[in-house]
Backbone as JSON Lines, residues from 0, in Angstrom:
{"i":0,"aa":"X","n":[36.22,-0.72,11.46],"ca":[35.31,0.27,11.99],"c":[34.45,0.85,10.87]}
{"i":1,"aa":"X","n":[35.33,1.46,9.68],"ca":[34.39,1.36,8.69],"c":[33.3,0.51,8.33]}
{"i":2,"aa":"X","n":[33.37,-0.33,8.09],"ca":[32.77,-1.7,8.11],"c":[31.2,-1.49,8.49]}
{"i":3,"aa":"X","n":[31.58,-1.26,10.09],"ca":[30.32,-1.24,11.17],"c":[29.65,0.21,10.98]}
{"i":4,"aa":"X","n":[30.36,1.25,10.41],"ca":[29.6,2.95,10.11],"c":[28.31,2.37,8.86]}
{"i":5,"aa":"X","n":[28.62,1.54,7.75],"ca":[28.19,1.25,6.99],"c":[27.05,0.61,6.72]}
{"i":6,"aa":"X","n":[27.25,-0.69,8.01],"ca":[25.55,-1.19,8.19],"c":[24.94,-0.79,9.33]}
{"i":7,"aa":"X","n":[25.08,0.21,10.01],"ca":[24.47,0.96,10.71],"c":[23.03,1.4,10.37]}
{"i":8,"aa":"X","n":[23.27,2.48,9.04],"ca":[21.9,3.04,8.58],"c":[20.88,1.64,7.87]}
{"i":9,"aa":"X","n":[21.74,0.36,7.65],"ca":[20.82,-0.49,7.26],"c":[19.84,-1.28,8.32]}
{"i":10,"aa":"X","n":[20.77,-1.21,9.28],"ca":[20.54,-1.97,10.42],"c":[18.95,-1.11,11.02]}
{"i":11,"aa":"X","n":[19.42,0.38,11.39],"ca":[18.34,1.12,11.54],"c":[16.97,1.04,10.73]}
{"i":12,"aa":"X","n":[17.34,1.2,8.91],"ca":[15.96,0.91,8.3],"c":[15.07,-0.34,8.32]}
{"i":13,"aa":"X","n":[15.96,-1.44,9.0],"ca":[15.21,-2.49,9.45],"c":[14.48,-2.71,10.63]}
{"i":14,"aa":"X","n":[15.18,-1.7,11.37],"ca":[14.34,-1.84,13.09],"c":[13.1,-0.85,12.32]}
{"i":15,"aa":"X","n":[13.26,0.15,11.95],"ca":[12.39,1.13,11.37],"c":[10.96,0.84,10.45]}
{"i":16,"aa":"X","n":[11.18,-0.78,9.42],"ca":[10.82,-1.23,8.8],"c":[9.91,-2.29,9.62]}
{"i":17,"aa":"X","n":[10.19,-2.88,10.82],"ca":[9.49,-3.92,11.7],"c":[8.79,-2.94,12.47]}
{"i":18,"aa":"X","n":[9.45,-2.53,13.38],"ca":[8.24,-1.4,13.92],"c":[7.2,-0.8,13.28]}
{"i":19,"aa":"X","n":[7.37,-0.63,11.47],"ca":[5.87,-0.11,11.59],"c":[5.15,-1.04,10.86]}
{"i":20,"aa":"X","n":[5.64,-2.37,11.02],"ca":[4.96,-3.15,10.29],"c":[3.56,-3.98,11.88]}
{"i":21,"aa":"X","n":[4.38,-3.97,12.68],"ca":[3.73,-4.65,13.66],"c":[2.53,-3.62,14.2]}
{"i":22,"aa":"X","n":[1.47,-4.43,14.51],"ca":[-0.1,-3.85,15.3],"c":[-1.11,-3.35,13.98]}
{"i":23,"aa":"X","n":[-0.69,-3.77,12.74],"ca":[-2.17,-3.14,11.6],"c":[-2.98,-4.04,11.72]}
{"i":24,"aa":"X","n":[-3.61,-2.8,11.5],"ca":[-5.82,-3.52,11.28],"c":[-5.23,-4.12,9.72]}
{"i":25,"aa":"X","n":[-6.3,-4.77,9.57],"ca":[-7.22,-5.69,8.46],"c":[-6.99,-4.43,7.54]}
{"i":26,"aa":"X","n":[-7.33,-3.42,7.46],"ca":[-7.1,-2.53,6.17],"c":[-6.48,-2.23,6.04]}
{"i":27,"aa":"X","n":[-5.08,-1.98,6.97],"ca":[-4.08,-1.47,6.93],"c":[-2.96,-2.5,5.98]}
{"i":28,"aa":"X","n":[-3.04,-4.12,6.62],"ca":[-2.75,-5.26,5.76],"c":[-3.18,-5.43,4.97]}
{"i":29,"aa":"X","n":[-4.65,-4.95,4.31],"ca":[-5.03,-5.28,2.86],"c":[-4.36,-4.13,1.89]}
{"i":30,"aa":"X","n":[-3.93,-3.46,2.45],"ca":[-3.65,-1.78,1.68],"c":[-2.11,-2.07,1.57]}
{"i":31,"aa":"X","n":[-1.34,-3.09,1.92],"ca":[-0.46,-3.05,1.41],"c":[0.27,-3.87,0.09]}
{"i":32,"aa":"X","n":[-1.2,-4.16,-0.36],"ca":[-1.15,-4.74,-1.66],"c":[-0.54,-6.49,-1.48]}
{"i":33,"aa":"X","n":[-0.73,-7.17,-0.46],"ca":[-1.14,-8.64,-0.54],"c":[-2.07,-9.3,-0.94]}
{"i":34,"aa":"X","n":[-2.36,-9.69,-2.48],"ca":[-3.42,-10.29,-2.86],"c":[-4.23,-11.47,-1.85]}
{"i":35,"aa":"X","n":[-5.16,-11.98,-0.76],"ca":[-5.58,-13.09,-0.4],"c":[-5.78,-14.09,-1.61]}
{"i":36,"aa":"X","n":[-5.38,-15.69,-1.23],"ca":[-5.84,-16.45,-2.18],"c":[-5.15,-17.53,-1.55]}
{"i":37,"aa":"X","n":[-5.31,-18.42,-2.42],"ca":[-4.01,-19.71,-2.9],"c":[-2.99,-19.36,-3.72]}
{"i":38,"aa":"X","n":[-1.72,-19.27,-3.25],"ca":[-0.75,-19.62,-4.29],"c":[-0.5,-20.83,-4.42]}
{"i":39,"aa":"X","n":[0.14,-21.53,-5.55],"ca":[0.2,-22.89,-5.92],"c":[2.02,-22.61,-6.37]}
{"i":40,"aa":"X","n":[2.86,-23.52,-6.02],"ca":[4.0,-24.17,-6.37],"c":[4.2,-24.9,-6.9]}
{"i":41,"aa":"X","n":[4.84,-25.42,-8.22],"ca":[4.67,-27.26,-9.2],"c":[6.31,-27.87,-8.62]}
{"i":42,"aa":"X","n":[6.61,-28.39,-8.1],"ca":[8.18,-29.1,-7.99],"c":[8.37,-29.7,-9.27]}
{"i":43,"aa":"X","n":[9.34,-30.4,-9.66],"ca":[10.09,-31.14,-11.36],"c":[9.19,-32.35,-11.48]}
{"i":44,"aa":"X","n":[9.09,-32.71,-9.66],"ca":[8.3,-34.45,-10.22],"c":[6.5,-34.21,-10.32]}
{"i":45,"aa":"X","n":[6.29,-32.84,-10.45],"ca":[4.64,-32.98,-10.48],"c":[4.13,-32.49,-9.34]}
{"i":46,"aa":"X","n":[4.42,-32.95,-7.82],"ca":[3.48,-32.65,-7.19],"c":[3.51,-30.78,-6.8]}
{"i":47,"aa":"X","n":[2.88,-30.85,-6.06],"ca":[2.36,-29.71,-5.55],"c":[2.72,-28.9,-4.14]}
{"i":48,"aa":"X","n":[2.98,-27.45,-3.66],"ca":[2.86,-26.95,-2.52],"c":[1.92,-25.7,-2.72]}
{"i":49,"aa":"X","n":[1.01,-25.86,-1.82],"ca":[0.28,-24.42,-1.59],"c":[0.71,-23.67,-0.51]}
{"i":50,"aa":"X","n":[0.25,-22.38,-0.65],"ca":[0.16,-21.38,0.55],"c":[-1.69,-20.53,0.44]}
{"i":51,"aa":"X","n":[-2.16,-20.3,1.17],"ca":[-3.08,-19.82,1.54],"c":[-3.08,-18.78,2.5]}
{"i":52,"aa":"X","n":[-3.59,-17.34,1.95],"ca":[-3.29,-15.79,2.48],"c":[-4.17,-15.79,2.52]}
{"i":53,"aa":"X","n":[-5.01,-15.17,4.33],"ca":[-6.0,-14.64,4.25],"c":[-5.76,-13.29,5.32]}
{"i":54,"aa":"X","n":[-6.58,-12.56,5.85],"ca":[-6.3,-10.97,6.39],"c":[-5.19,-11.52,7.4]}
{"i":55,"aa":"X","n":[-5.51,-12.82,8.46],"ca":[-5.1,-12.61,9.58],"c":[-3.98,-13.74,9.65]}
{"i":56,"aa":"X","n":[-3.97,-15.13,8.41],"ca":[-2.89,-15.82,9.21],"c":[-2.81,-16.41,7.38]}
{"i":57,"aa":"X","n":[-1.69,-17.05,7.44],"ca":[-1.2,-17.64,5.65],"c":[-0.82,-19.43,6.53]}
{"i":58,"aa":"X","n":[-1.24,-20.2,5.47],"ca":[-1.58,-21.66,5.81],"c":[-0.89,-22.49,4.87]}
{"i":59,"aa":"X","n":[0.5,-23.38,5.25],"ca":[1.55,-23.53,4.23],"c":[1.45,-25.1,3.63]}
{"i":60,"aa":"X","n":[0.9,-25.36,2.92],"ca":[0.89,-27.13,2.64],"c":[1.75,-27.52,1.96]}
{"i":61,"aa":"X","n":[2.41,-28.77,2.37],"ca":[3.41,-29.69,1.59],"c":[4.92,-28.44,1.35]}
{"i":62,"aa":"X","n":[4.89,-27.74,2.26],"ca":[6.06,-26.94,1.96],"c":[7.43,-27.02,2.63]}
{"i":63,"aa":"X","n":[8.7,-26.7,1.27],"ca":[9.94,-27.07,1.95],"c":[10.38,-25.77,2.99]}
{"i":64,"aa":"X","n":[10.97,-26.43,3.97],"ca":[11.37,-25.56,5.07],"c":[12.88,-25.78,5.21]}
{"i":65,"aa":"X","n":[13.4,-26.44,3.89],"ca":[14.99,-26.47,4.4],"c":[15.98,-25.45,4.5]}
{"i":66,"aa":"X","n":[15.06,-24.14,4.06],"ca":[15.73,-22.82,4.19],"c":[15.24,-22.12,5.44]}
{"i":67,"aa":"X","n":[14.37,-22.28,5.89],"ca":[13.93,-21.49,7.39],"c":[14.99,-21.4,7.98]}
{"i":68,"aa":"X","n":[15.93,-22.32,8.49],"ca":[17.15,-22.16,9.66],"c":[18.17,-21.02,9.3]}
{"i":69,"aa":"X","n":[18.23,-21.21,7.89],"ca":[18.71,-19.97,7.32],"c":[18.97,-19.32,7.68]}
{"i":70,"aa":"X","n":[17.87,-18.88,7.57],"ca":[17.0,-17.47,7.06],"c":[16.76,-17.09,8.76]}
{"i":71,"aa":"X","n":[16.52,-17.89,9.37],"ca":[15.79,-17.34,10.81],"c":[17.52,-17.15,12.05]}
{"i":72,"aa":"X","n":[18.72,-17.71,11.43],"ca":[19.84,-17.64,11.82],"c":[20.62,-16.01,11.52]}
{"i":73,"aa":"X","n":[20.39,-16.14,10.13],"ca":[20.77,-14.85,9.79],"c":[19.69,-13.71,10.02]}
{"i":74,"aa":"X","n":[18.66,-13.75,10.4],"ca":[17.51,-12.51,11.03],"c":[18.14,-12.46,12.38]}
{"i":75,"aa":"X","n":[18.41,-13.35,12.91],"ca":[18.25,-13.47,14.6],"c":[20.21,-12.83,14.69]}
{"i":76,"aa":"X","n":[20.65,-13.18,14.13],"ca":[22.73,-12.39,14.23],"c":[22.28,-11.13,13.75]}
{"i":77,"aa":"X","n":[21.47,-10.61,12.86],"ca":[21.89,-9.5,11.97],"c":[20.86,-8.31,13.23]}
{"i":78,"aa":"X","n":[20.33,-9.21,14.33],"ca":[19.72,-8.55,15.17],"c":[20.5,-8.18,16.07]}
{"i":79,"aa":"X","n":[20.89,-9.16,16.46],"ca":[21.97,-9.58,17.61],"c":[23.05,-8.53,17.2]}
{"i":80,"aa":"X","n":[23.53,-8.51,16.74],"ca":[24.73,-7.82,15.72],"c":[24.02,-5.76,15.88]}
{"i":81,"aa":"X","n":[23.04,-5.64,15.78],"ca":[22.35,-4.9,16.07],"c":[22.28,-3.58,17.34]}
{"i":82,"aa":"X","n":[22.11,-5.13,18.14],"ca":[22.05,-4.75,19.68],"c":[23.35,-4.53,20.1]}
{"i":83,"aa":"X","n":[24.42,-5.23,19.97],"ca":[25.82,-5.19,20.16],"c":[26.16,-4.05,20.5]}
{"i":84,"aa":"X","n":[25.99,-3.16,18.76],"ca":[26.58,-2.43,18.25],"c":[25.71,-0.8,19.89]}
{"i":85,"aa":"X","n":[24.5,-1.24,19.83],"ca":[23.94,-0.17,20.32],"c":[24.2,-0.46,22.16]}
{"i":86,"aa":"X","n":[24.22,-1.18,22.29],"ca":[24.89,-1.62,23.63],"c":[26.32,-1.75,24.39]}
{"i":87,"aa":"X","n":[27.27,-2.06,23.43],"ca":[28.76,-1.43,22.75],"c":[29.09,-2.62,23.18]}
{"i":88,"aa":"X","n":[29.06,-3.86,23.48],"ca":[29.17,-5.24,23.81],"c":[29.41,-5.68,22.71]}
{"i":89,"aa":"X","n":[30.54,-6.96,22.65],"ca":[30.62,-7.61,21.63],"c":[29.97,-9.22,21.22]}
{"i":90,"aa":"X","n":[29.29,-9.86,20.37],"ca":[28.58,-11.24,20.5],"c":[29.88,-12.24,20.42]}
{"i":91,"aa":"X","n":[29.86,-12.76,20.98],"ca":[30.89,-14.08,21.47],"c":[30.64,-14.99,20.48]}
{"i":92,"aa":"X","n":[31.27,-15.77,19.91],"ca":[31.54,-16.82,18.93],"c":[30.55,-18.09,19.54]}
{"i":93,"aa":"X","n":[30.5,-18.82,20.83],"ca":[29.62,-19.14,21.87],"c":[27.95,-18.44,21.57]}
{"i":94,"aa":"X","n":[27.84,-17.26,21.7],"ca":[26.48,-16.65,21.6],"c":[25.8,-17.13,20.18]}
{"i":95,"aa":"X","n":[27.18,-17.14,19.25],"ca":[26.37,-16.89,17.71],"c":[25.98,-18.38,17.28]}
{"i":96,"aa":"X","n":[27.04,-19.44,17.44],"ca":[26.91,-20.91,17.97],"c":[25.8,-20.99,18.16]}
{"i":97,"aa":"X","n":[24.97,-20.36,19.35],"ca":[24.08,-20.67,19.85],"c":[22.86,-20.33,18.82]}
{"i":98,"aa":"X","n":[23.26,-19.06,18.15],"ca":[21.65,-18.34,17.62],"c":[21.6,-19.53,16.41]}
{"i":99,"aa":"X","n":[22.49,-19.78,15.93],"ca":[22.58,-21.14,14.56],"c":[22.24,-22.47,15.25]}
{"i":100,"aa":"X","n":[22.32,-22.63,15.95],"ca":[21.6,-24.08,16.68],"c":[20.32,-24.26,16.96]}
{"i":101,"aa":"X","n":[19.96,-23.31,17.58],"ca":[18.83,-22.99,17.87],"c":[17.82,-23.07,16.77]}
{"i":102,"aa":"X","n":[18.71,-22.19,15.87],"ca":[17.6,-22.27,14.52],"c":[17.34,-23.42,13.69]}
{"i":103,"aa":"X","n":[19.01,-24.11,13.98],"ca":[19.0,-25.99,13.22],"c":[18.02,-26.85,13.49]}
{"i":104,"aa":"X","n":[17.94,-26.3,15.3],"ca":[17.25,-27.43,15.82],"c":[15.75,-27.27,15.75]}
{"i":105,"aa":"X","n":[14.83,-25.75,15.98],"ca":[13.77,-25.71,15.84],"c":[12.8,-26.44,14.09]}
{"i":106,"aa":"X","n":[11.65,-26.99,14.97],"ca":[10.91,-28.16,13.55],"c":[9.74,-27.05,13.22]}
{"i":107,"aa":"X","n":[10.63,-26.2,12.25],"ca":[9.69,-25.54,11.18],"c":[8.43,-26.19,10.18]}
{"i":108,"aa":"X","n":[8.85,-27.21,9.89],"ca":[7.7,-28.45,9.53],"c":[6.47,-28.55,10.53]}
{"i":109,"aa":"X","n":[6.57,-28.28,11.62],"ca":[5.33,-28.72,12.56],"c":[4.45,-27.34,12.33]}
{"i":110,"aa":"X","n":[4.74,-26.79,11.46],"ca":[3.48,-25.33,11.01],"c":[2.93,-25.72,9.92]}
{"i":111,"aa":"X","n":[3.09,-26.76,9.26],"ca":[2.76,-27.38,7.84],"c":[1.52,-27.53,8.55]}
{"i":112,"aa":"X","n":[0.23,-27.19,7.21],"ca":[-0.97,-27.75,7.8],"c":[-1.41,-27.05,8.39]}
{"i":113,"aa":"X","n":[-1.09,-26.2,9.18],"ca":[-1.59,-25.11,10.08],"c":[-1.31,-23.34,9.92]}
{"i":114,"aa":"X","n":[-2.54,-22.92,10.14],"ca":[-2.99,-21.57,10.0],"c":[-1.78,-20.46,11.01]}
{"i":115,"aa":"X","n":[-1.29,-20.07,10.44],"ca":[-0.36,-19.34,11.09],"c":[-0.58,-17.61,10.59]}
{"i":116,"aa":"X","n":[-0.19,-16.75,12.6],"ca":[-0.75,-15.58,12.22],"c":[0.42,-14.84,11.71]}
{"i":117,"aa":"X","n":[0.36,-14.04,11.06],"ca":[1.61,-12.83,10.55],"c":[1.16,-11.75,10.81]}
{"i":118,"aa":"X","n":[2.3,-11.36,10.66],"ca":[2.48,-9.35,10.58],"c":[3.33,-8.99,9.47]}
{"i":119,"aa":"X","n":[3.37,-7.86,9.18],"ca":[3.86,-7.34,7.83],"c":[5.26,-6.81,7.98]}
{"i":120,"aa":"X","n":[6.16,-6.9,6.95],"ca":[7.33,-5.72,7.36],"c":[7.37,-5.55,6.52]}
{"i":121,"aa":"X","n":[7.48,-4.25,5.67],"ca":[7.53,-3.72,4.62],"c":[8.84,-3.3,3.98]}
{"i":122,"aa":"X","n":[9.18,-3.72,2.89],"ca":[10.5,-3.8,2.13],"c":[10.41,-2.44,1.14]}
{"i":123,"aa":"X","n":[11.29,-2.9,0.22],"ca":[11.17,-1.99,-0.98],"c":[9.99,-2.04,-1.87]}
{"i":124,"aa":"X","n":[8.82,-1.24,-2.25],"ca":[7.62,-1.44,-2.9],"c":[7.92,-2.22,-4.19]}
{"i":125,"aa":"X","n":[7.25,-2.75,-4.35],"ca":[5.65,-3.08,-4.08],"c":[6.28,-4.22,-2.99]}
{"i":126,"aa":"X","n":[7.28,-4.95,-2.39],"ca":[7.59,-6.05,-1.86],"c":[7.54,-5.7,-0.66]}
{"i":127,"aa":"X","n":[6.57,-7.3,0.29],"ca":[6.56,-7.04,1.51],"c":[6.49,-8.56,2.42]}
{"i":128,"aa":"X","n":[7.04,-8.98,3.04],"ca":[7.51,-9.86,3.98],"c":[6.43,-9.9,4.89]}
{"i":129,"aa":"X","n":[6.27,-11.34,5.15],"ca":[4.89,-11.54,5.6],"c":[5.29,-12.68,7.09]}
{"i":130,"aa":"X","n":[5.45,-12.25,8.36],"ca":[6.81,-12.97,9.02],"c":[5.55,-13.63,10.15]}
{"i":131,"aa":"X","n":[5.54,-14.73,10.29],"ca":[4.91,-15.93,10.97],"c":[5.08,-15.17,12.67]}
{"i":132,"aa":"X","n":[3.62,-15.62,13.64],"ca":[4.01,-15.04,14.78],"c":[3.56,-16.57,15.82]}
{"i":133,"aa":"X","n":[4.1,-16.56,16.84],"ca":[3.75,-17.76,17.22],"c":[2.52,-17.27,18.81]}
{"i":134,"aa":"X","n":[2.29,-18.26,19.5],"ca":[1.18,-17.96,19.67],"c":[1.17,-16.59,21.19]}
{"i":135,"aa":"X","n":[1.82,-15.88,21.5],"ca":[2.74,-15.4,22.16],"c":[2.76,-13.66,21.43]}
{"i":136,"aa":"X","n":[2.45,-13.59,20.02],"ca":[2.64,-12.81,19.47],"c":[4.05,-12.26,18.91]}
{"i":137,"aa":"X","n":[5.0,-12.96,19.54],"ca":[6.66,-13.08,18.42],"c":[7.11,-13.66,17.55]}
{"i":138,"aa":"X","n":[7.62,-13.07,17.18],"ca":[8.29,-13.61,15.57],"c":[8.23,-15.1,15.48]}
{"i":139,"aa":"X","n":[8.3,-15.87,14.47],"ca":[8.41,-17.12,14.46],"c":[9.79,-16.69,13.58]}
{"i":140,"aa":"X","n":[11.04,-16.6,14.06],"ca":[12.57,-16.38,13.04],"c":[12.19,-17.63,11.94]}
{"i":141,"aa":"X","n":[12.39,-17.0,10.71],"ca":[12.28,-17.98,9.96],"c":[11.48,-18.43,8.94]}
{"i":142,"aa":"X","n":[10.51,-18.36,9.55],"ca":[8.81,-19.26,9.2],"c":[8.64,-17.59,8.65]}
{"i":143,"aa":"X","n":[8.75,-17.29,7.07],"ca":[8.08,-16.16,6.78],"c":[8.42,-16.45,5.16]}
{"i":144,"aa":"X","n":[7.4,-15.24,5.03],"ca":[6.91,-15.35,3.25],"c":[7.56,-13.9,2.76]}
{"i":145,"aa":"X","n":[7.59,-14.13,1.46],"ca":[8.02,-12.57,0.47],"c":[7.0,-12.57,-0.86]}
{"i":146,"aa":"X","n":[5.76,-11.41,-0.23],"ca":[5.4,-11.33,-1.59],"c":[6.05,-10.58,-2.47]}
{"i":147,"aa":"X","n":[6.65,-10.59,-3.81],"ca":[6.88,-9.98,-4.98],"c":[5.59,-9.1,-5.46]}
{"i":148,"aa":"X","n":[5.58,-7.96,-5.37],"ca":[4.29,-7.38,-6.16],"c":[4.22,-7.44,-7.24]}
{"i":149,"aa":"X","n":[5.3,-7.3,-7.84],"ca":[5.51,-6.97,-9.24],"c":[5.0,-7.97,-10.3]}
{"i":150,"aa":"X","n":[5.44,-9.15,-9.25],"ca":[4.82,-10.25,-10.57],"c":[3.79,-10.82,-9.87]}
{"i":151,"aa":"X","n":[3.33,-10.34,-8.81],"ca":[2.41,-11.56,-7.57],"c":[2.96,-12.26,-7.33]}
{"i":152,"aa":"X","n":[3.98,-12.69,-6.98],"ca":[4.28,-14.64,-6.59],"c":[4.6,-14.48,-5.25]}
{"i":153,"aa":"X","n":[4.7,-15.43,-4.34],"ca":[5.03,-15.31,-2.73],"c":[6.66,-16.1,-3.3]}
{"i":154,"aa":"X","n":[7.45,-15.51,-2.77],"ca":[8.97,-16.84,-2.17],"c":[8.96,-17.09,-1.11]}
{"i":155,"aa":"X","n":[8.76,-19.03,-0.98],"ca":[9.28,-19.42,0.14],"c":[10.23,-20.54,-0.21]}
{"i":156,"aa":"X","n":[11.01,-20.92,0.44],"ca":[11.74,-22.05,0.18],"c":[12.64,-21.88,-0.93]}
{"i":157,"aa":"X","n":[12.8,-23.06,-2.03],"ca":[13.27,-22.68,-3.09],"c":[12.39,-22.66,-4.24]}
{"i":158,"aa":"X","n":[11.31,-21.97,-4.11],"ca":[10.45,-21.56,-4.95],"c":[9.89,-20.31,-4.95]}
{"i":159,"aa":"X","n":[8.76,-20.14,-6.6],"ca":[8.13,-18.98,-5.73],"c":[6.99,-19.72,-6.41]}
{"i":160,"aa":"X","n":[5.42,-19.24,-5.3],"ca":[4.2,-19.57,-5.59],"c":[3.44,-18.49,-6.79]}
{"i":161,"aa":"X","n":[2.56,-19.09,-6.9],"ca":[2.02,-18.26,-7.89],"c":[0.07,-18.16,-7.95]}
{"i":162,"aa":"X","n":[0.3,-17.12,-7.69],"ca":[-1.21,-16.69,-7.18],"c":[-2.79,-17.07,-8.22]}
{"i":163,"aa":"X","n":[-3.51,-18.17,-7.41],"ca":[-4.63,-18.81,-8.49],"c":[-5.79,-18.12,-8.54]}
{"i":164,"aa":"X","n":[-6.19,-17.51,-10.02],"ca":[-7.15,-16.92,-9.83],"c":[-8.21,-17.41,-10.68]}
């Protein structure tokens, strides 16, 4: 029970943190200190991944997505897990099965190449999460960026990009 008192207030600064990230204007997203550009990625053998930030959508080339399922497994439980708690229901071993499959099975690769829109959720400053929306206007779990302010670089995958100026 302890346990659950504990990520409570975290759980909250994250609903707290998406809510006011979703519905900004163009200035509101430029004001939160996301440089627009190309970032560029080098892999060991040479080649290359870009990302491309502009006001309304970030455009991911040659990029690894073997962490999306992750990442979009553990967003989608730590939600779930969320609701539970505020609904007083417990998630079934079956349910959670499901939220990790789901995420195995969706082809995060088929956004490669293509202009994808985001919304912001704002982290600890200067850092802010830049989370893919599909065409529907919901989350794409998963499919999302972390700019670092501090140094500029975006993390996606197992890299981080680095902003060309």
């Amino acid at each position: 029970m302890k346990n659950r008192v504990q990520r409570l207030p975290l759980f909250c600064l994250a609903a707290i943190l998406c809510l006011s990230a979703c519905g900004k204007t163009d200035s509101e997203q430029q004001s939160a200190s996301v440089p627009f550009g190309t970032y560029v990625y080098t892999y060991e053998d040479g080649s290359t991944s870009q990302i491309t930030v502009d006001a309304h959508t970030f455009r991911i080339q040659n990029g690894d997505y073997s962490y999306c399922a992750q990442i979009a497994a553990g967003r989608r439980l730590f939600a779930a897990l969320g609701e539970q708690h505020k609904e007083g229901y417990s998630l079934s071993d079956e349910e959670k099965n499901k939220i990790v499959e789901e995420a195995n099975s969706f082809d995060y690769a088929a956004y490669d190449e293509t202009s994808v829109p985001y919304y912001l959720e704002r982290m600890e400053e200067p850092d802010v999460n830049l989370i893919a929306e599909n065409e529907n206007g919901e989350p794409i779990w998963g499919l999302q960026l972390t700019y670092y302010g501090d140094d500029r670089t975006i993390g996606f995958g197992d890299g981080y990009y680095v902003l060309q100026e």
